[in-house]
N, C-alpha and C positions, 0 to 999 in steps of 0.2 A: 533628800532622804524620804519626806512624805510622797511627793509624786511617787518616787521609785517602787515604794511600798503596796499602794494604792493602786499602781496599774498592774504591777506583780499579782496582785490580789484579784482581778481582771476585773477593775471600774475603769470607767472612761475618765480618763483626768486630762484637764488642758493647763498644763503649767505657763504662767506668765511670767515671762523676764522681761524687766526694765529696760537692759543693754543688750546690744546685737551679740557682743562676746565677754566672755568672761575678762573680769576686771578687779585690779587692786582696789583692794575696801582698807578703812582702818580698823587694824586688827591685830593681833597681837602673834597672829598666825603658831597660836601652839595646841599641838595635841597630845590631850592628856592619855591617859591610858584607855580610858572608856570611849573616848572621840576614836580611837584608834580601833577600838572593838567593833562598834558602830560603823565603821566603812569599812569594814572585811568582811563584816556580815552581808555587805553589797557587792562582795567583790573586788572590791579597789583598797589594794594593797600601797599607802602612803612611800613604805622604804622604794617601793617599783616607779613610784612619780620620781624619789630625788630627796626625798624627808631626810631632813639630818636629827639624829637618837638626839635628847636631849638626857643627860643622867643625871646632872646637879643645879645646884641654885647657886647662885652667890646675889650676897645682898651688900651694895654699896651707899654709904652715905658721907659726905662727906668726903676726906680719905680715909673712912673706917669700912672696912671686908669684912664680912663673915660666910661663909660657904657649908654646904650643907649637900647630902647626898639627899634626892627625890624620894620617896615610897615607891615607885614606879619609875617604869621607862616612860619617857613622853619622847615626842617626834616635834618637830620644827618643819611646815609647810606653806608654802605662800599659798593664798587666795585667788589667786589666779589658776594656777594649776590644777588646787583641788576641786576648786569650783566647776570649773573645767569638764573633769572628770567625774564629778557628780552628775552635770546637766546633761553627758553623754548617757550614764548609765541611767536617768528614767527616763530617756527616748528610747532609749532598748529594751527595756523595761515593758513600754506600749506607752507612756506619756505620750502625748502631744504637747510639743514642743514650742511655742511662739516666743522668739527673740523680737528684741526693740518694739514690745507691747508696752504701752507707759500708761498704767492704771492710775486715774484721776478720781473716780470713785466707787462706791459700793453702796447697792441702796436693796432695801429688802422688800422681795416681791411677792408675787401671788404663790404660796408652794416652795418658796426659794429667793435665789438673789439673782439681781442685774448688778455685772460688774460693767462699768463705765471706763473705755479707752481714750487717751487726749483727740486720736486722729477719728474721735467718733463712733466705734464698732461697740457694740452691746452685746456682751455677754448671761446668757441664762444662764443657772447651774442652779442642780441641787444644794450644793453645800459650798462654803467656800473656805478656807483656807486663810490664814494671812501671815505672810514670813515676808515681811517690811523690814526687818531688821529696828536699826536703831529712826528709821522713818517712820513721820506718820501719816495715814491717808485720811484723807477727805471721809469724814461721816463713820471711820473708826480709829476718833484720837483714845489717847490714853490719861491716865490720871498720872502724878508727876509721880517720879521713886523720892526715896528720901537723901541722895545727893545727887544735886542738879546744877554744880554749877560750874559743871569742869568743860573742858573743852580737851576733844583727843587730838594729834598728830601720829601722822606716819611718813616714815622718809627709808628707802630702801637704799643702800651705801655696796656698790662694787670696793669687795676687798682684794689686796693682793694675798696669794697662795699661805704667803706665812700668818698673815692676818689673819685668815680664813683658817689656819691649822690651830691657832692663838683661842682664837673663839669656841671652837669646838663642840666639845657636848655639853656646855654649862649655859642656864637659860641666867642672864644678869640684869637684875632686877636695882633702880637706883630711884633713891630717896632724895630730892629736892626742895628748895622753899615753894608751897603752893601746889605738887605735885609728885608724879611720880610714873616710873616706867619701864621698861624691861626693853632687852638686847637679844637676840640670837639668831643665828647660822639657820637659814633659810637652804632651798636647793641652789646648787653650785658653790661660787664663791660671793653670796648674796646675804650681807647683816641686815635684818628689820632691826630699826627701832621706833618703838611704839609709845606713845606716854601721854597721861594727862594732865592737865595742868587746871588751878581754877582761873574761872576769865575774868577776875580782878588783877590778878598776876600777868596775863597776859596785855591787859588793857596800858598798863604799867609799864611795859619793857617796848612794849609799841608795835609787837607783831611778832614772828615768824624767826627772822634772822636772828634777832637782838634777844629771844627766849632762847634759842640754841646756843648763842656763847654766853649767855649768865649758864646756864646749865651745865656745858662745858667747865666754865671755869668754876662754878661752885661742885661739880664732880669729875675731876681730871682723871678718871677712870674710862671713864666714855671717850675722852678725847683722845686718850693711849689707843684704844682700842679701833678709833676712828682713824687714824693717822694715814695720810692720803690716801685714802679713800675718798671716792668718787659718786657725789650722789646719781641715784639711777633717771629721777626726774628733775625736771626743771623748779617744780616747788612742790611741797609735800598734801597728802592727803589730810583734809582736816573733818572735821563733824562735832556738832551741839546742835543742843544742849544734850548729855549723856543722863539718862534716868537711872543710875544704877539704885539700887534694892525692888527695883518695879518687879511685882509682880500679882500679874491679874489675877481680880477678884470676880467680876461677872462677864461672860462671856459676849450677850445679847444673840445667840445665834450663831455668834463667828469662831471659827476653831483656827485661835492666835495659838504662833507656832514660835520657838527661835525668841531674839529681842523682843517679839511682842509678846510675850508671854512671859519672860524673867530678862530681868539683865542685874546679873553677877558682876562686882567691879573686876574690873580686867587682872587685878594683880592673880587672882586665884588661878590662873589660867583654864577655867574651867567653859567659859562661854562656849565654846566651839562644843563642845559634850554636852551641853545643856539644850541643845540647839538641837541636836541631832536626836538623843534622849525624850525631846519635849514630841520632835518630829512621828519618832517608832511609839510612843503612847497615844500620840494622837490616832495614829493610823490604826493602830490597835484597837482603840477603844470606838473609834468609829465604823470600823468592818465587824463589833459587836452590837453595835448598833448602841449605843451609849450618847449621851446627848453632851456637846459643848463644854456645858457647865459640868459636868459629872469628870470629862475630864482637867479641868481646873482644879476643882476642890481634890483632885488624886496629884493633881502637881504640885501643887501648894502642901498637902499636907510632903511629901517627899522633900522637897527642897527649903523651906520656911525656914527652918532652923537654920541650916549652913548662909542660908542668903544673911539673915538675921547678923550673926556672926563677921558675916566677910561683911557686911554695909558698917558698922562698928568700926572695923578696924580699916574701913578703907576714910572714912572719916579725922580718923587719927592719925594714918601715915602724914595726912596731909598738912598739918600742924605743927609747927616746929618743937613743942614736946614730942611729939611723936617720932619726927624726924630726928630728933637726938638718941630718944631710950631705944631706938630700933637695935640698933648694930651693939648696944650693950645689954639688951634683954638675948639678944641672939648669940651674943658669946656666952653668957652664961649659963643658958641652957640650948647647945646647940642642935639638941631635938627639938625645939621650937618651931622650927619649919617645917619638919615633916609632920610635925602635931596637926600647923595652921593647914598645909596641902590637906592632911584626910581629912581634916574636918570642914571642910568646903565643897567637898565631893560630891555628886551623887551617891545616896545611900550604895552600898552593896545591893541588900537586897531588891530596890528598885529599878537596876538596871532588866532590861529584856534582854534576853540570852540566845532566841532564837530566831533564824532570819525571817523574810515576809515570803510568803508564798510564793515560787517561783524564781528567786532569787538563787546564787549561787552557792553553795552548803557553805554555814559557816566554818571558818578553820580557827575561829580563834585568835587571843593577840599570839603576837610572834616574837614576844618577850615575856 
């Protein structure tokens, strides 16, 4: 999203990717309504990849349901695909594109920075960039968020046709001892499930397999919905420690983009927009020549609150008070969800509305 911007804009950008091709991340792969905004203003239309609508929520704990219509339309897209599709369009864009570049470090130079490659190659640049995600580099770690002590999984499950009609347009979201995670209908007939767990629970169970049938059987929701199905990989994607409430406060120079700049806990479904969002203010604010820090303190004051908010309650889902009063504070007032969705958001008025220079006219979402 930044590269795309930025060469649109005609600076010389040389984007660096870690992997030779695009690859499953853990990720909860949903797109909220403003993620969805944010890649049509580039062009790239998610329903054109395979995106399946997301329209509802359902929240399971237990065998307790409550279900709830969205504020918005959201989409369901794997990481693969759209990542895909992004690293094409800012090579079109004019990026310079280097696959299977594996940055080791970053050190600040005379006028600028040397970025440091494993295989040896040193890079000069005026500015640099950093969309590490939830990794950290060499010589710019982060300061911890305020929950640190989960650990994510992801496992992609081949359903059959009726499974896959079963799932549909509801993103399901389930409540566990220790954790917590979400379900939904990816392109084809492809379920992500996503979830975190803290790693004293997982130290507990003893790994991987023996998490997923406690989980299974303490939410037999997942496993209806699982029923032979087929996982897609041999073992699933993991990552820790998760910094969710992180959000930078000094920059030193570096214009942190994406996880390195906020991490939202996953329930909100919002990371993937925050990402993108963080990406078009950066570029924004740096083709007016605005300094780092200057766009920090404009992201921070936009986001603070919601973050504030969602780190609260993602603390508490994970608590077995919490994990009780869930499904009974949500029946009782089952506008409750669509309270929690807006107020997680990106402000309204902080979204940017128009595309980057060059880029293809925005149309707009398409819901």
């Amino acid at each position: 999203m930044l590269a795309a911007r930025l060469a649109a804009a005609g600076r010389e950008v040389v984007l660096l990717e870690k992997e030779r091709t695009a690859h499953d991340k853990v990720c909860g792969e949903f797109l909220s309504r403003e993620a969805v905004e944010y890649l049509e203003q580039l062009g790239i239309r998610p329903r054109e990849l395979g995106a399946n609508s997301i329209e509802r929520v359902c929240m399971h704990a237990g065998r307790s349901t409550t279900e709830a219509k969205l504020p918005f339309t959201a989409m369901s897209l794997s990481r693969r695909v759209m990542d895909e599709a992004m690293l094409t369009k800012a090579a079109t864009a004019g990026c310079e594109l280097r696959r299977g570049m594996f940055v080791e470090r970053v050190e600040a130079a005379r006028g600028g920075w040397l970025v440091r490659s494993r295989g040896g190659e040193s890079i000069a640049a005026k500015a640099v960039f950093l969309a590490t995600g939830k990794h950290e580099l060499n010589g710019c770690e982060r300061v911890n968020g305020v929950q640190c002590d989960l650990v994510g999984f992801k496992m992609h499950w081949g359903l059959a046709r009726t499974q896959a009609e079963a799932l549909g347009e509801v993103m399901r979201l389930y409540l566990f001892r220790g954790g917590y995670g979400g379900m939904s209908l990816v392109e084809g007939e492809t379920a992500n499930l996503c979830f975190v767990v803290k790693q004293r629970r997982l130290r507990e169970l003893g790994g991987w397999t023996n998490l997923v049938e406690a989980i299974f059987d303490e939410v037999p929701g997942i496993r209806v919905r699982l029923h032979d199905a087929v996982p897609r990989w041999t073992k699933p994607l993991a990552i820790s420690p998760i910094p969710y409430g992180h959000l930078a406060r000094a920059a030193d120079g570096i214009w942190r983009v994406g996880d390195q700049a906020v991490v939202i806990p996953s329930f909100t479904g919002d990371g993937m927009s925050i990402a993108m969002h963080s990406a078009a203010l950066a570029a924004g604010m740096y083709l007016d020549g605005r300094s780092a820090d200057e766009y920090l303190r404009r992201l921070k004051q936009q986001l603070q609150s919601g973050m504030r908010f969602a780190s609260n309650l993602s603390q508490m889902m994970v608590t077995p008070a919490g994990r009780m009063a869930a499904p009974a504070a949500f029946s009782l007032f089952p506008s409750a969800m669509q309270w929690i969705a807006a107020s997680t958001r990106i402000p309204e008025r902080a979204l940017l509305r128009t595309q980057a220079p060059g880029t293809p006219a925005c149309i707009g979402p398409a819901h």
